[in-house]
C-alpha positions as CSV (number, residue, x, y, z in Angstrom):
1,X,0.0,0.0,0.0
2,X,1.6,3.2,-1.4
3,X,-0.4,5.8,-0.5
4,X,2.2,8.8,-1.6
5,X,2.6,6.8,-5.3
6,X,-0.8,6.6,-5.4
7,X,-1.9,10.5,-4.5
8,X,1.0,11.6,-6.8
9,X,-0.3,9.6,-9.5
10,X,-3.7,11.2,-8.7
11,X,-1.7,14.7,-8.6
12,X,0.2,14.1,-12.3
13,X,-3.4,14.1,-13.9
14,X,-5.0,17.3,-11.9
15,X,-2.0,19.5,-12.3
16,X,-2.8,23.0,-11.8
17,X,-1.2,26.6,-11.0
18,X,-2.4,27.6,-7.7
19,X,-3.7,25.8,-4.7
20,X,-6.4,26.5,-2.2
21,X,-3.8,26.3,0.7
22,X,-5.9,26.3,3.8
23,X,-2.5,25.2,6.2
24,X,-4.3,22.2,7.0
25,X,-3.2,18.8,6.1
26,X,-5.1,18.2,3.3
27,X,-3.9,21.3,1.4
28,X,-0.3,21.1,2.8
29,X,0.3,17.8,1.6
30,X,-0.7,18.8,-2.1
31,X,1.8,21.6,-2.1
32,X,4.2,19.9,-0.5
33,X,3.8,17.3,-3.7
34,X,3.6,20.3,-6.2
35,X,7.2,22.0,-5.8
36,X,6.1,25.1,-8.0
37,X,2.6,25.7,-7.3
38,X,1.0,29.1,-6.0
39,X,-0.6,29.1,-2.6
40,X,-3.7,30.9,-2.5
41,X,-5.1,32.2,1.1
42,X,-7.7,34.3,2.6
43,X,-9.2,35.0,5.7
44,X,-12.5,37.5,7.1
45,X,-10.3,40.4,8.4
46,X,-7.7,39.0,10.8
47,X,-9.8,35.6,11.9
48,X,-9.3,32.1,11.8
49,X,-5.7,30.6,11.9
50,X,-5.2,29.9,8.3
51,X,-3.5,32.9,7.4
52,X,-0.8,31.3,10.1
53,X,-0.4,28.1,9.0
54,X,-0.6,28.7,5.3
55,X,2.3,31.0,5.7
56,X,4.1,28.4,7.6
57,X,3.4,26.1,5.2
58,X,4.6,28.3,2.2
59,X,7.9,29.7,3.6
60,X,8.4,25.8,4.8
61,X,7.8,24.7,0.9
62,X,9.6,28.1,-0.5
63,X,6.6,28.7,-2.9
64,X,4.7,31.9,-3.7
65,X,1.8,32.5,-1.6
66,X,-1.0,34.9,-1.6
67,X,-3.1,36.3,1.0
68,X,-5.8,38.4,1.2
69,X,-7.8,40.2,3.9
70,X,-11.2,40.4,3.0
71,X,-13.2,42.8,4.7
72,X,-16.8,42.2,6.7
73,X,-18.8,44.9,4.4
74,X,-17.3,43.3,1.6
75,X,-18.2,39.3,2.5
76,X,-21.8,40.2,3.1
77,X,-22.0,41.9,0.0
78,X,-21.0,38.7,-1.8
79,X,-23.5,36.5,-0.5
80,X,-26.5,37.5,-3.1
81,X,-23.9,36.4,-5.5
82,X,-22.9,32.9,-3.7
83,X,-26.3,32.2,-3.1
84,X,-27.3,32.8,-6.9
85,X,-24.8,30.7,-8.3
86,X,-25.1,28.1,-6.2
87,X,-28.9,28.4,-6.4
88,X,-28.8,27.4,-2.8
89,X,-29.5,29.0,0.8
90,X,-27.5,25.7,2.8
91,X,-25.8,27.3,6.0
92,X,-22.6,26.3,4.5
93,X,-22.7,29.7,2.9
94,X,-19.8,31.1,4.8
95,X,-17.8,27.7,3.6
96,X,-18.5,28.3,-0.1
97,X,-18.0,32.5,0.6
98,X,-14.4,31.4,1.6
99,X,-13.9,29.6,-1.7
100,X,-15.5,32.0,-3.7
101,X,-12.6,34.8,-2.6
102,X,-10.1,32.6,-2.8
103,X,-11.1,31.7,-5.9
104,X,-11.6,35.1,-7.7
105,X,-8.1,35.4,-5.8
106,X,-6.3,33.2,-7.9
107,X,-8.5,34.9,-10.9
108,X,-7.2,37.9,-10.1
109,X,-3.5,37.6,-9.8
110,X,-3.7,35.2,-13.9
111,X,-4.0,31.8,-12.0
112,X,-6.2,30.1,-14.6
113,X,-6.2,26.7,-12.9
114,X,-6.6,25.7,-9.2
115,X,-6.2,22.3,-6.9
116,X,-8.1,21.9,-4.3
117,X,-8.5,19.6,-1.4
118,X,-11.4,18.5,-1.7
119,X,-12.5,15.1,-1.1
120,X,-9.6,14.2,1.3
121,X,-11.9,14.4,4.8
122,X,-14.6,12.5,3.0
123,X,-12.4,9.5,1.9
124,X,-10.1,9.6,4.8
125,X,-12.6,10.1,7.7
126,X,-11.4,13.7,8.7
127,X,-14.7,14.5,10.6
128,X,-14.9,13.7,14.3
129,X,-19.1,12.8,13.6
130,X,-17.3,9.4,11.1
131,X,-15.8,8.4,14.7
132,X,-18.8,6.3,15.5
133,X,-20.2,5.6,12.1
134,X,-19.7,2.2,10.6
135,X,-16.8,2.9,8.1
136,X,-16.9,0.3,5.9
137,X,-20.5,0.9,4.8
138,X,-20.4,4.8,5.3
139,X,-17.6,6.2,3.6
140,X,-18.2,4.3,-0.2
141,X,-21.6,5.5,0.1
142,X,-20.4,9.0,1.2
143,X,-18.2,8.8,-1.9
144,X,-20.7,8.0,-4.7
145,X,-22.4,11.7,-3.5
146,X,-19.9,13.9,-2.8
147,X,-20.3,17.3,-4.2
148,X,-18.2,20.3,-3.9
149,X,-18.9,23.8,-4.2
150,X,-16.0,24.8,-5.8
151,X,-16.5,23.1,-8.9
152,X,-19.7,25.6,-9.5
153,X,-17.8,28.3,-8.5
154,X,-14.8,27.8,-10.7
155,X,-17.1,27.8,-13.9
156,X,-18.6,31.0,-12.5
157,X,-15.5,32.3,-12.5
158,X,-13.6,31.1,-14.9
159,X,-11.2,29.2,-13.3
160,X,-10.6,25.3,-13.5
161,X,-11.0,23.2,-10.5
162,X,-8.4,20.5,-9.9
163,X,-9.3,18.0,-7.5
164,X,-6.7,14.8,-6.7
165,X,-8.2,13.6,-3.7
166,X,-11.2,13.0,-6.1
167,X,-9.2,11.3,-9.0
168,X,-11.7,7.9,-9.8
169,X,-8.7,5.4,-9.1
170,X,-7.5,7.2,-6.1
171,X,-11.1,7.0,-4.6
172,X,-11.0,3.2,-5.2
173,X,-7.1,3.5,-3.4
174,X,-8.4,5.3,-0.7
175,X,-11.7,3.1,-0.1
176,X,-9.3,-0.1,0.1
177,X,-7.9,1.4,3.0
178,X,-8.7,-0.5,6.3
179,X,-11.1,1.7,8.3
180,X,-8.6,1.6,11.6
181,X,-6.0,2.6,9.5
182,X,-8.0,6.0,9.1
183,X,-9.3,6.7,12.5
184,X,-6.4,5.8,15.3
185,X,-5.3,6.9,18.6
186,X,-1.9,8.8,18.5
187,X,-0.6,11.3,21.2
188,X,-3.2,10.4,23.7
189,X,-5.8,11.4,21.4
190,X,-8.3,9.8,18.6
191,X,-7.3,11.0,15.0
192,X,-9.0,11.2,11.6
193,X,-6.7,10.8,8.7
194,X,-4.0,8.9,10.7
195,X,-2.4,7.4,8.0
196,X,-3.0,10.5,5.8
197,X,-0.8,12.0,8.9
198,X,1.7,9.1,9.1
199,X,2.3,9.1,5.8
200,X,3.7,12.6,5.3
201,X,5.0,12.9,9.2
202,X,8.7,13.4,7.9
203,X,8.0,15.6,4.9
204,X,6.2,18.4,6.7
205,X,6.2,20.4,10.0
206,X,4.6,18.9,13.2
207,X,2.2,20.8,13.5
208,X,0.8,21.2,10.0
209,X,0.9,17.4,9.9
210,X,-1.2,16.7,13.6
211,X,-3.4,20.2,13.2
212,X,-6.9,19.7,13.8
213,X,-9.4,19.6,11.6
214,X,-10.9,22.8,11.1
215,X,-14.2,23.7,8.8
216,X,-13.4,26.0,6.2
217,X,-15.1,28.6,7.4
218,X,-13.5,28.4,11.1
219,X,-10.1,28.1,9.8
220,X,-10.7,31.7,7.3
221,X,-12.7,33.2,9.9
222,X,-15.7,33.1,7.8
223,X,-17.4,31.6,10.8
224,X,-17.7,35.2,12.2
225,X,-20.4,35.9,9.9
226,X,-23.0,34.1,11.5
227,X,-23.5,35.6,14.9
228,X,-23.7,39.7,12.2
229,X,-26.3,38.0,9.9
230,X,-28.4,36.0,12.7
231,X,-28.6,40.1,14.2
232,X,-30.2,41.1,10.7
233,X,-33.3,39.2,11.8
234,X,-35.4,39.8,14.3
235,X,-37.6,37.4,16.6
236,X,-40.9,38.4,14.9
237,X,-39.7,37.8,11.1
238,X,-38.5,34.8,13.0
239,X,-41.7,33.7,14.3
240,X,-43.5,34.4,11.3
241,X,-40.9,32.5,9.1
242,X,-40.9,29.3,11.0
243,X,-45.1,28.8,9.6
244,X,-43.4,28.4,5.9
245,X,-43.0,25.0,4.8
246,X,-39.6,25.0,5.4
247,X,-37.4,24.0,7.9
248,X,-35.1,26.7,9.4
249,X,-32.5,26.1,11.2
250,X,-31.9,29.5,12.9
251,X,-32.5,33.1,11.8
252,X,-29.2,32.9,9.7
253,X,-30.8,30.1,7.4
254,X,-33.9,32.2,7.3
255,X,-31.5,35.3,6.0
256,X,-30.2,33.4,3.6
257,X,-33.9,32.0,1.7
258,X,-34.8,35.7,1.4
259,X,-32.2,36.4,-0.8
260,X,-33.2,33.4,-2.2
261,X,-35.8,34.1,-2.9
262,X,-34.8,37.4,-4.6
263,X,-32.0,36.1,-6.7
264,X,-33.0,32.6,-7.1
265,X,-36.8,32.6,-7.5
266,X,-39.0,29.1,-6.3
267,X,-37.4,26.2,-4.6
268,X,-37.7,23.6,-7.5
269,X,-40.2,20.6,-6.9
270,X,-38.9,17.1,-7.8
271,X,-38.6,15.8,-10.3
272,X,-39.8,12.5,-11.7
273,X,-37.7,9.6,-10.5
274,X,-36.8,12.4,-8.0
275,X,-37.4,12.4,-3.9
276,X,-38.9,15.3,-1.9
277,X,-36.7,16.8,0.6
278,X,-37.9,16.6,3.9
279,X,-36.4,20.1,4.6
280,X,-37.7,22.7,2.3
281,X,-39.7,20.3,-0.6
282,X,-37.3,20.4,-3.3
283,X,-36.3,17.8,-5.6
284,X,-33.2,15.6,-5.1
285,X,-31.7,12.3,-6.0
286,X,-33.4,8.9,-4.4
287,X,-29.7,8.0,-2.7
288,X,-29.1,11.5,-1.8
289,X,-28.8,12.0,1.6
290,X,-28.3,16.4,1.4
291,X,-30.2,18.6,0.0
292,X,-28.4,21.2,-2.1
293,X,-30.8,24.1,-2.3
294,X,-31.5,24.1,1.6
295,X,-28.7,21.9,3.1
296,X,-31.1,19.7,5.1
297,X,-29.0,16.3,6.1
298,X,-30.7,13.2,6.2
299,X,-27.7,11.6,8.7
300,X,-27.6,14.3,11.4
């Protein structure tokens, strides 16, 4: 079992220019494989540790790196836009308005082509909910749905997604991988991605290689933007929202189906062939177990 061969291999037919480099293992790995590729960073004002350990990571790797500061007004400005070309109020909003920036980023400074990571916590169980799961059913069936933001917001864009971890025959590698191998107690504590970890433990500083897992909006600081928005709505709108056939999570999910609404239109009914989601009533997939236009989960 040669994980690095195999990745590599992955890597040699996703090449691209820049990298979303989060500092996180996922991303670190990838530019520690790609000697020449750009790193491309950014963070809500000065939150969230990424800006740290990408910059770690980059003067570690000696390769060009770009950061940028994106201010409050600025992010909450963008989310009409997010939300319309996603054609989707999920709460993951501040995850996608992260990759959106970073994106138009790389856009910005001629980087026509970006890697990502996506797909790496998915296949290697880097969320601490997998820790109880059954593994062996979970995680192929996790990987026959995954879908990433990014892709949609690349073509928006006009910039070309790259995604290794996602490469067909590295999927099959990384779902041959025994399921203790993924999730193991090292350092007095329970890890995802062990042997993700293990296998680069030499090749890249200690604490890029044993960091946390961190959502992408807590690691940007994108995160912060919940507690502004849930303040734009108050307890009557609130009140009156929760008799809509929809279920709302908080006020912030509620913010983001009005400008839904305004830049989206209907929620779309199903389709035939197509299920109705128990969340808002649109139409998705019979094995599907998200929703894309409202985020409602069917395993939480």
């Amino acid at each position: 079992m040669d994980l690095k061969k195999e990745l590599l291999r992955a890597i040699r037919e996703n090449l691209a220019e820049g990298l979303l480099l989060s500092g996180g293992l996922d991303s670190s790995i990838l530019a520690y494989l790609v000697p020449e590729i750009k790193g491309i960073t950014v963070t809500l004002e000065e939150f969230g540790e990424d800006k740290k350990y990408a910059k770690k990571v980059a003067k570690f790797l000696n390769i060009k790196w770009y950061h940028e500061r994106i201010e409050l007004e600025n992010a909450i400005k963008a989310i009409p836009k997010v939300i319309k070309i996603l054609k989707s109020f999920d709460p993951a909003i501040p995850n996608d308005l992260a990759i959106f920036f970073g994106l138009k980023l790389a856009k910005e400074n001629g980087i026509k082509t970006i890697m990502t990571a996506d797909g790496a916590d998915e296949l290697f169980a880097g969320y601490s909910y997998m820790h109880s799961l059954d593994l062996k059913e979970y995680l192929p069936a996790i990987a026959s749905s995954m879908n990433f933001s990014s892709n949609e917001l690349g073509r928006y864009l006009g910039v070309k997604i790259k995604q290794p971890y996602l490469n067909k025959r590295f999927i099959k590698f990384a779902l041959s991988i025994p399921p203790d191998l993924k999730i193991k107690r090292e350092k007095n504590k329970i890890w995802g991605k062990w042997i993700l970890r293990k296998a680069f433990e030499e090749f890249l500083p200690e604490d890029i290689i044993w960091r946390k897992k961190m959502p992408i909006e807590q690691g940007s600081g994108f995160s912060r933007l919940r507690k502004i928005i849930s303040s734009k709505i108050s307890d009557r709108e609130f009140e009156k929202a929760q008799r809509l056939p929809i279920r709302f999570r908080n006020k912030e999910h509620f913010y983001y189906y009005r400008i839904y609404q305004d830049v989206v239109g209907d929620i779309p009914l199903p389709k035939k062939n197509e299920k109705k989601c128990d969340g808002c009533g649109a139409g998705l997939p019979p094995q599907s177990s998200h929703c894309k236009v409202c985020g409602y989960c069917y395993n939480e």
